[in-house]
N, C-alpha and C positions, 0 to 999 in steps of 0.2 A: 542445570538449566531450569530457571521457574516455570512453572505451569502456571497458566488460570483454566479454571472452569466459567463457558460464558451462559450467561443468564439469557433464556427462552432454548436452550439446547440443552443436548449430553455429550457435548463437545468440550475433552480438556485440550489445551496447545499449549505450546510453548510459547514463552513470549517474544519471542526471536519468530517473524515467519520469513523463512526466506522467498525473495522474488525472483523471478527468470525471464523479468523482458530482455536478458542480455542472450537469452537461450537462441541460439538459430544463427546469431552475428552479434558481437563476436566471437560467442563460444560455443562450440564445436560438440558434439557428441560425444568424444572421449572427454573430452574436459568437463563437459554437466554430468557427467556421470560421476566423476572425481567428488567435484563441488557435493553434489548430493548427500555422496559418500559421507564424506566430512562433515556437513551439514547432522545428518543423523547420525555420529559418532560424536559429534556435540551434544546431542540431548534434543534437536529441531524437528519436530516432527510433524509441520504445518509447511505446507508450500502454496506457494502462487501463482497464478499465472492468467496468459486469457490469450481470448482467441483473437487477437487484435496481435497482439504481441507475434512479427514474423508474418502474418498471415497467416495462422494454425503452425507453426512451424515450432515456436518456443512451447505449445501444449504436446506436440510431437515429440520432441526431445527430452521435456521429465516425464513423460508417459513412460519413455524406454529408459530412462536413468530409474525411473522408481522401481519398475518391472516388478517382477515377485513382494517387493517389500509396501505395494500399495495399499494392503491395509493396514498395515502399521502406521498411517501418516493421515493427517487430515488435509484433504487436496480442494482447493479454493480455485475457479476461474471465472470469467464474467463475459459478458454479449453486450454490444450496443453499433460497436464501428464497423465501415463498412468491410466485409468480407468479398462482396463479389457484383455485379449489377442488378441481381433480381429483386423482387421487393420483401423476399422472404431471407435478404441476406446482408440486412443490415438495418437496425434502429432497436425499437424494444416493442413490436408490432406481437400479438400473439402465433402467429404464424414462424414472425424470424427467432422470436425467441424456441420456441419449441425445435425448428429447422437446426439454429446453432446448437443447444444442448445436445441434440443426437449428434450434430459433428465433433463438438467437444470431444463428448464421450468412447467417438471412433481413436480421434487421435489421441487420448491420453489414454487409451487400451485398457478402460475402466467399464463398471456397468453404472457407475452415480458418483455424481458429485458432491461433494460433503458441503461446501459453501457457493452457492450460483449467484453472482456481483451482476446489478443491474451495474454499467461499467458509469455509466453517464444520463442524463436527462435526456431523453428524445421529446420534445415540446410536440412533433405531431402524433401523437398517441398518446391517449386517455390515461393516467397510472391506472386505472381502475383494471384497463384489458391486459396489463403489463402483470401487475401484481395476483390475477389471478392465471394466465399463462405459468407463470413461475409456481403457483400450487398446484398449475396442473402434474407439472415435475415434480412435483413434492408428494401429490399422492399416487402417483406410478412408481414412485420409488424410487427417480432418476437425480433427482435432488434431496438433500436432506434438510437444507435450512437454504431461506432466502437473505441475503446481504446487499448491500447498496457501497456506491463509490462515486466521489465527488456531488453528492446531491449537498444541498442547502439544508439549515436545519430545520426550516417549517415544513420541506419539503418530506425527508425524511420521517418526523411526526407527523402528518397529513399520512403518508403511508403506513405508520404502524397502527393510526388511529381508523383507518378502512380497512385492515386488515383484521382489528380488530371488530370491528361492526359485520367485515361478512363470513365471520369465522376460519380464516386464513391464517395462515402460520405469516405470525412480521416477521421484517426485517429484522437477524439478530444480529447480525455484526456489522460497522462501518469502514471506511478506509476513506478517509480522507487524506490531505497534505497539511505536513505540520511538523514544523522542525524551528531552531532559534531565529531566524530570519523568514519567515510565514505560522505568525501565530495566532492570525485574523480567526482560526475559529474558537480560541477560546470565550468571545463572548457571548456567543449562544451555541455552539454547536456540541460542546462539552458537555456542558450545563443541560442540553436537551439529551444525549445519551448517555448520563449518569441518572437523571430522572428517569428516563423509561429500560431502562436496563439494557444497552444499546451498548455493545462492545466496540471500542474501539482500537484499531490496529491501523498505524498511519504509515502514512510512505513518504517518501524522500526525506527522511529523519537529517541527511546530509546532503540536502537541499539540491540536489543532482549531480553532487560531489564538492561544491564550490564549498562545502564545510571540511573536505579535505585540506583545503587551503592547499593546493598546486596549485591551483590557476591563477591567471594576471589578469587583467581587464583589458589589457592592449592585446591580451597572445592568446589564442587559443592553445591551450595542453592538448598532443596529440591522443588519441582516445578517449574514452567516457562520452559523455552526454552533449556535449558543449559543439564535441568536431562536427565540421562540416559532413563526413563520411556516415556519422551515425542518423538516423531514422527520423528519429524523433528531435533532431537537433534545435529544430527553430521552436518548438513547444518549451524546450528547457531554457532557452536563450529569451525567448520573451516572459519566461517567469522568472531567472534569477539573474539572467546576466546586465546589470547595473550599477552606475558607478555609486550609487549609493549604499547597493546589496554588499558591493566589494566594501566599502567604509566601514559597514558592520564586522565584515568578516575579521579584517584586520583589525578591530577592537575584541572579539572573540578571541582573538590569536592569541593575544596580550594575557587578557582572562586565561587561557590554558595553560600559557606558561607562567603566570605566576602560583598556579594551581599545580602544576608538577606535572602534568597532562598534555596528551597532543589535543589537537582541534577536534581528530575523531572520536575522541573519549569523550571530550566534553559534550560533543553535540547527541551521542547516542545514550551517553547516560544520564543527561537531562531527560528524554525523554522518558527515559525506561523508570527512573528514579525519583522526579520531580514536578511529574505532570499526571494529569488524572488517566491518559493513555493505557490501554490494556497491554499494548506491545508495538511493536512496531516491522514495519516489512525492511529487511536490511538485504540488498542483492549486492551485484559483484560483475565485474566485466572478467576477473583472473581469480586463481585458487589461490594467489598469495595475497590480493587481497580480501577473500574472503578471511583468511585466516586474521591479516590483520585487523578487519572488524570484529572477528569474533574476542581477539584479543583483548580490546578497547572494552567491549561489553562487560567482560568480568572485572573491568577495575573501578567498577561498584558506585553507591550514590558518590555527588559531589558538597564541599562545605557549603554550610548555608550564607557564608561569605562570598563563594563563587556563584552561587544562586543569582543573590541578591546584585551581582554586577551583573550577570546575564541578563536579566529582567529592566537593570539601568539602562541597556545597550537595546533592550528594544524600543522599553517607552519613549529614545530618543528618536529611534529610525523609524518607528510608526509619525512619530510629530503631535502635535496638541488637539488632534481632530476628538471633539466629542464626541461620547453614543449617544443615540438619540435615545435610550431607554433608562431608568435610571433601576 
Protein backbone atom coordinates (compact mmCIF):
# COMPACT_ATOMS: atom_id res chain seq x y z
CA UNK A 1 0.00 0.00 0.00
CA UNK A 2 1.71 3.66 -0.76
CA UNK A 3 2.11 5.98 1.82
CA UNK A 4 2.32 9.93 1.43
CA UNK A 5 3.63 12.16 4.01
CA UNK A 6 1.41 15.37 3.87
CA UNK A 7 2.93 18.80 4.00
CA UNK A 8 2.22 21.07 7.27
CA UNK A 9 1.95 17.70 9.38
CA UNK A 10 3.79 14.48 10.81
CA UNK A 11 1.22 12.64 9.35
CA UNK A 12 2.09 9.61 6.92
CA UNK A 13 -1.38 7.66 5.25
CA UNK A 14 -2.03 5.63 3.05
CA UNK A 15 -3.40 6.55 0.01
CA UNK A 16 -6.39 4.44 0.23
CA UNK A 17 -8.50 6.24 3.05
CA UNK A 18 -11.42 4.40 3.74
CA UNK A 19 -14.99 6.13 4.44
CA UNK A 20 -17.77 4.82 6.74
CA UNK A 21 -20.87 6.95 5.94
CA UNK A 22 -22.24 3.39 5.19
CA UNK A 23 -21.38 2.68 9.15
CA UNK A 24 -24.85 2.46 11.16
CA UNK A 25 -27.04 1.50 7.80
CA UNK A 26 -26.28 -0.59 6.05
CA UNK A 27 -23.53 -1.99 7.92
CA UNK A 28 -23.90 -3.35 11.01
CA UNK A 29 -21.21 -3.73 13.77
CA UNK A 30 -20.09 -7.19 13.02
CA UNK A 31 -19.55 -6.27 9.52
CA UNK A 32 -17.53 -2.75 10.14
CA UNK A 33 -15.54 -4.54 12.22
CA UNK A 34 -14.76 -7.28 9.39
CA UNK A 35 -14.34 -4.24 6.90
CA UNK A 36 -11.89 -2.65 9.15
CA UNK A 37 -10.20 -5.71 9.69
CA UNK A 38 -9.43 -6.06 6.10
CA UNK A 39 -8.96 -2.60 5.55
CA UNK A 40 -5.76 -2.73 7.81
CA UNK A 41 -4.64 -6.13 6.56
CA UNK A 42 -4.34 -4.28 3.37
CA UNK A 43 -1.82 -1.73 4.46
CA UNK A 44 -4.92 1.36 5.27
CA UNK A 45 -4.33 2.98 7.93
CA UNK A 46 -6.48 6.40 7.62
CA UNK A 47 -10.13 6.22 8.25
CA UNK A 48 -13.01 8.61 7.92
CA UNK A 49 -15.85 9.58 9.12
CA UNK A 50 -18.07 12.44 10.70
CA UNK A 51 -20.45 13.19 12.92
CA UNK A 52 -23.31 13.90 10.36
CA UNK A 53 -22.85 10.46 9.07
CA UNK A 54 -26.02 8.23 11.09
CA UNK A 55 -26.24 11.02 13.49
CA UNK A 56 -22.97 9.98 15.55
CA UNK A 57 -23.79 6.53 14.79
CA UNK A 58 -21.14 5.68 11.95
CA UNK A 59 -18.35 7.58 14.37
CA UNK A 60 -19.85 5.01 17.09
CA UNK A 61 -19.23 1.92 15.13
CA UNK A 62 -15.41 2.60 13.95
CA UNK A 63 -14.82 3.89 17.39
CA UNK A 64 -15.50 0.14 18.47
CA UNK A 65 -14.34 -1.74 15.19
CA UNK A 66 -10.91 0.32 15.84
CA UNK A 67 -10.85 -0.42 19.58
CA UNK A 68 -7.35 -1.22 20.84
CA UNK A 69 -5.70 -0.69 17.36
CA UNK A 70 -6.61 3.22 17.56
CA UNK A 71 -3.22 4.32 17.42
CA UNK A 72 -2.13 2.53 14.77
CA UNK A 73 -4.48 4.57 12.42
CA UNK A 74 -4.94 8.14 11.51
CA UNK A 75 -8.65 8.85 12.25
CA UNK A 76 -10.21 11.88 10.40
CA UNK A 77 -14.06 13.22 11.26
CA UNK A 78 -15.67 16.66 10.61
CA UNK A 79 -18.60 19.20 12.22
CA UNK A 80 -20.96 21.42 10.31
CA UNK A 81 -24.59 19.38 9.99
CA UNK A 82 -27.19 19.65 12.06
CA UNK A 83 -26.96 17.17 15.02
CA UNK A 84 -29.79 18.23 17.24
CA UNK A 85 -31.87 21.84 17.82
CA UNK A 86 -29.66 23.85 19.99
CA UNK A 87 -27.58 26.38 18.58
CA UNK A 88 -24.45 24.73 19.94
CA UNK A 89 -25.25 21.72 17.83
CA UNK A 90 -25.02 22.41 14.44
CA UNK A 91 -23.05 24.96 11.88
CA UNK A 92 -19.19 25.90 12.46
CA UNK A 93 -20.14 28.41 15.42
CA UNK A 94 -17.19 28.45 18.08
CA UNK A 95 -19.35 26.97 20.76
CA UNK A 96 -20.81 24.08 18.26
CA UNK A 97 -17.65 23.43 17.04
CA UNK A 98 -15.85 22.75 20.42
CA UNK A 99 -19.59 21.15 21.70
CA UNK A 100 -19.27 18.45 18.63
CA UNK A 101 -15.44 17.74 19.02
CA UNK A 102 -16.07 16.54 22.70
CA UNK A 103 -18.95 14.41 21.37
CA UNK A 104 -16.82 13.04 18.50
CA UNK A 105 -14.46 12.13 20.87
CA UNK A 106 -17.10 10.32 23.28
CA UNK A 107 -18.23 8.23 20.43
CA UNK A 108 -15.20 7.21 18.59
CA UNK A 109 -13.61 6.26 22.45
CA UNK A 110 -10.56 8.30 21.57
CA UNK A 111 -8.89 11.30 23.49
CA UNK A 112 -8.04 13.50 19.91
CA UNK A 113 -8.65 13.52 16.55
CA UNK A 114 -5.82 13.26 14.09
CA UNK A 115 -7.74 15.30 11.14
CA UNK A 116 -11.01 17.66 12.39
CA UNK A 117 -12.97 18.63 8.56
CA UNK A 118 -14.68 21.79 8.81
CA UNK A 119 -17.44 19.46 6.81
CA UNK A 120 -19.12 22.39 4.83
CA UNK A 121 -19.27 26.47 4.62
CA UNK A 122 -21.61 27.72 7.36
CA UNK A 123 -22.00 31.59 5.57
CA UNK A 124 -23.47 32.61 9.09
CA UNK A 125 -20.30 32.58 10.99
CA UNK A 126 -17.23 34.57 10.61
CA UNK A 127 -14.27 31.79 9.21
CA UNK A 128 -12.11 33.93 11.38
CA UNK A 129 -14.39 32.48 14.92
CA UNK A 130 -14.44 28.92 13.09
CA UNK A 131 -10.80 28.56 12.31
CA UNK A 132 -9.68 29.70 15.55
CA UNK A 133 -12.22 27.39 17.67
CA UNK A 134 -10.54 24.66 15.66
CA UNK A 135 -6.88 25.79 17.23
CA UNK A 136 -8.54 25.91 20.12
CA UNK A 137 -8.59 21.87 19.76
CA UNK A 138 -5.38 21.87 18.37
CA UNK A 139 -3.78 23.47 21.33
CA UNK A 140 -5.58 21.34 24.11
CA UNK A 141 -4.49 18.49 22.29
CA UNK A 142 -7.88 17.35 21.23
CA UNK A 143 -7.07 17.93 17.57
CA UNK A 144 -3.97 17.47 15.65
CA UNK A 145 -4.36 19.30 12.41
CA UNK A 146 -7.20 21.25 10.88
CA UNK A 147 -8.71 20.02 7.35
CA UNK A 148 -11.67 21.48 5.29
CA UNK A 149 -14.29 19.57 2.85
CA UNK A 150 -16.27 20.82 0.08
CA UNK A 151 -15.09 24.60 0.49
CA UNK A 152 -14.05 26.66 -2.75
CA UNK A 153 -10.73 27.32 -3.51
CA UNK A 154 -10.45 31.08 -2.59
CA UNK A 155 -12.14 29.96 0.16
CA UNK A 156 -9.79 27.49 1.27
CA UNK A 157 -6.69 30.07 0.69
CA UNK A 158 -8.46 32.96 2.45
CA UNK A 159 -8.27 30.30 5.21
CA UNK A 160 -4.67 29.17 5.15
CA UNK A 161 -3.76 32.83 4.46
CA UNK A 162 -5.63 33.97 8.19
CA UNK A 163 -4.22 31.20 9.51
CA UNK A 164 -1.31 32.08 8.55
CA UNK A 165 -1.38 36.03 9.62
CA UNK A 166 -2.74 34.90 13.38
CA UNK A 167 -0.27 32.18 13.79
CA UNK A 168 -2.67 29.13 13.60
CA UNK A 169 -1.90 25.88 12.41
CA UNK A 170 -3.82 25.75 8.40
CA UNK A 171 -5.73 23.90 6.90
CA UNK A 172 -3.62 20.83 5.88
CA UNK A 173 -5.63 18.39 4.18
CA UNK A 174 -8.75 18.68 1.70
CA UNK A 175 -11.41 16.46 0.58
CA UNK A 176 -13.23 17.53 -1.96
CA UNK A 177 -15.37 15.56 -4.96
CA UNK A 178 -13.58 14.40 -7.94
CA UNK A 179 -13.86 11.53 -9.98
CA UNK A 180 -14.05 11.11 -14.19
CA UNK A 181 -17.44 12.68 -14.44
CA UNK A 182 -16.96 15.86 -11.82
CA UNK A 183 -13.67 17.20 -12.63
CA UNK A 184 -14.82 21.02 -12.30
CA UNK A 185 -11.95 21.43 -9.61
CA UNK A 186 -9.19 21.02 -11.63
CA UNK A 187 -9.11 24.50 -12.55
CA UNK A 188 -8.32 26.19 -9.64
CA UNK A 189 -8.76 24.00 -6.87
CA UNK A 190 -5.68 21.73 -7.54
CA UNK A 191 -3.67 24.34 -8.79
CA UNK A 192 -4.41 26.09 -5.35
CA UNK A 193 -3.50 23.04 -3.04
CA UNK A 194 -0.39 21.93 -4.95
CA UNK A 195 0.79 25.62 -4.56
CA UNK A 196 0.30 25.99 -0.79
CA UNK A 197 0.95 22.42 0.10
CA UNK A 198 -2.57 21.50 0.69
CA UNK A 199 -3.22 17.66 0.66
CA UNK A 200 -5.59 16.38 -1.30
CA UNK A 201 -7.77 13.21 -0.51
CA UNK A 202 -11.12 13.21 -2.72
CA UNK A 203 -14.27 11.40 -2.40
CA UNK A 204 -16.71 9.80 -4.50
CA UNK A 205 -13.67 8.65 -6.92
CA UNK A 206 -17.03 6.36 -8.33
CA UNK A 207 -19.07 9.14 -8.47
CA UNK A 208 -21.77 7.45 -5.88
CA UNK A 209 -21.24 4.24 -7.53
CA UNK A 210 -22.71 5.16 -11.06
CA UNK A 211 -18.79 4.58 -12.13
CA UNK A 212 -19.63 0.86 -11.07
CA UNK A 213 -21.67 0.90 -14.13
CA UNK A 214 -24.87 -1.15 -12.50
CA UNK A 215 -27.10 1.23 -12.70
CA UNK A 216 -29.64 2.30 -15.57
CA UNK A 217 -31.10 5.70 -15.75
CA UNK A 218 -34.67 4.40 -15.95
CA UNK A 219 -34.20 1.85 -12.68
CA UNK A 220 -32.99 2.49 -9.70
CA UNK A 221 -30.24 -0.70 -8.50
CA UNK A 222 -31.46 -1.82 -5.23
CA UNK A 223 -28.83 -0.61 -2.61
CA UNK A 224 -26.02 2.11 -2.71
CA UNK A 225 -26.59 5.67 -2.80
CA UNK A 226 -29.16 6.08 -5.49
CA UNK A 227 -32.20 3.99 -3.45
CA UNK A 228 -34.93 5.47 -2.35
CA UNK A 229 -34.18 3.76 1.28
CA UNK A 230 -30.84 5.20 1.71
CA UNK A 231 -30.26 8.84 3.60
CA UNK A 232 -28.61 10.58 1.65
CA UNK A 233 -30.43 9.57 -1.63
CA UNK A 234 -31.72 12.82 -3.14
CA UNK A 235 -27.98 14.57 -2.44
CA UNK A 236 -26.41 11.71 -4.81
CA UNK A 237 -29.32 11.76 -7.27
CA UNK A 238 -29.27 15.60 -7.75
CA UNK A 239 -25.40 15.32 -8.29
CA UNK A 240 -25.01 12.40 -10.77
CA UNK A 241 -28.07 11.03 -11.70
CA UNK A 242 -28.47 12.43 -15.33
CA UNK A 243 -29.15 11.37 -18.61
CA UNK A 244 -26.20 13.08 -19.73
CA UNK A 245 -23.94 11.69 -16.58
CA UNK A 246 -25.28 8.11 -17.88
CA UNK A 247 -23.83 9.06 -21.69
CA UNK A 248 -20.41 9.60 -20.12
CA UNK A 249 -20.64 6.58 -18.19
CA UNK A 250 -21.30 4.36 -21.11
CA UNK A 251 -18.55 5.88 -23.14
CA UNK A 252 -16.25 5.08 -20.02
CA UNK A 253 -17.48 1.66 -20.25
CA UNK A 254 -16.23 1.41 -23.82
CA UNK A 255 -12.72 2.92 -22.61
CA UNK A 256 -12.53 -0.05 -19.96
CA UNK A 257 -13.14 -2.51 -22.01
CA UNK A 258 -10.93 -1.79 -24.60
CA UNK A 259 -8.35 -1.29 -21.82
CA UNK A 260 -8.75 -4.80 -20.50
CA UNK A 261 -10.44 -3.24 -17.34
CA UNK A 262 -13.64 -3.09 -15.53
CA UNK A 263 -15.30 0.63 -14.98
CA UNK A 264 -14.00 0.25 -11.32
CA UNK A 265 -10.37 0.10 -12.24
CA UNK A 266 -10.56 2.68 -14.54
CA UNK A 267 -12.11 5.22 -12.46
CA UNK A 268 -10.03 4.55 -9.21
CA UNK A 269 -6.85 4.27 -10.86
CA UNK A 270 -7.23 7.37 -12.74
CA UNK A 271 -7.37 8.96 -9.94
CA UNK A 272 -4.75 7.48 -7.72
CA UNK A 273 -2.41 7.40 -10.85
CA UNK A 274 -3.09 10.21 -13.32
CA UNK A 275 -4.25 13.12 -11.32
CA UNK A 276 -2.41 15.56 -8.91
CA UNK A 277 -4.65 13.85 -5.93
CA UNK A 278 -2.80 12.75 -2.81
CA UNK A 279 -5.47 9.79 -2.47
CA UNK A 280 -8.56 9.20 -2.34
CA UNK A 281 -11.65 8.06 0.18
CA UNK A 282 -12.78 4.63 -1.32
CA UNK A 283 -16.00 3.20 1.11
CA UNK A 284 -18.17 0.26 0.64
CA UNK A 285 -21.90 -0.74 1.60
CA UNK A 286 -20.56 -4.88 1.79
CA UNK A 287 -17.09 -6.75 2.56
CA UNK A 288 -17.14 -8.06 -0.96
CA UNK A 289 -17.23 -5.02 -2.24
CA UNK A 290 -14.76 -3.69 -0.33
CA UNK A 291 -12.53 -6.40 -1.54
CA UNK A 292 -13.47 -5.74 -4.98
CA UNK A 293 -12.25 -2.04 -4.84
CA UNK A 294 -9.40 -2.92 -3.13
CA UNK A 295 -8.74 -5.34 -6.04
CA UNK A 296 -9.12 -2.73 -8.86
CA UNK A 297 -6.67 -0.50 -6.85
CA UNK A 298 -3.66 -2.69 -7.49
CA UNK A 299 -4.09 -3.04 -11.18
CA UNK A 300 -2.00 -0.10 -11.32
CA UNK A 301 -1.58 3.30 -13.69
CA UNK A 302 -3.58 3.16 -16.96
CA UNK A 303 -1.95 3.60 -20.91
CA UNK A 304 -1.60 6.99 -21.72
CA UNK A 305 -3.98 6.06 -24.67
CA UNK A 306 -6.58 5.26 -22.18
CA UNK A 307 -5.86 8.63 -20.44
CA UNK A 308 -6.11 10.62 -23.35
CA UNK A 309 -9.72 9.08 -24.17
CA UNK A 310 -10.87 9.77 -20.65
CA UNK A 311 -9.93 13.36 -20.91
CA UNK A 312 -11.79 13.23 -24.73
CA UNK A 313 -15.02 11.95 -22.92
CA UNK A 314 -15.02 14.82 -20.56
CA UNK A 315 -13.90 17.76 -22.57
CA UNK A 316 -17.15 16.60 -24.54
CA UNK A 317 -19.56 16.30 -21.53
CA UNK A 318 -18.26 19.54 -19.77
CA UNK A 319 -19.28 21.37 -23.56
CA UNK A 320 -17.44 24.50 -25.06
CA UNK A 321 -18.01 26.76 -21.98
CA UNK A 322 -14.88 29.01 -21.40
CA UNK A 323 -12.82 29.99 -18.17
CA UNK A 324 -13.01 33.27 -17.59
CA UNK A 325 -9.13 33.22 -16.48
CA UNK A 326 -6.70 32.60 -18.87
Amino acid sequence: MDHRTLPHTDLTVSRLCFGTMTFGKPVDQPTADRMVSRCLEEGIDFFDTANAYQLGGSETILGRALGEKRKQVVLATKVQHKMGDGPDQSGLSRAAILRQAEESLRRLGTDWIDLYYLHQPDPAVPIEESLEAMNTLVRDGKVRFVATSNYAAWQVAEMFWISQTNGWRPPAVSQPMYSLVARGLEQEYLPMAERLGVSSFVYNPLAGGLLTGKHDVHAVTPGGRFDPAFWGKSLYADRYWHPRTFEAVERLKTIAAQAGRSLISLALNWVLHHTPADGLVLGASRPEQLDQNLAACREGPLSPETVAACDAVWDEFRGPVPTYNR
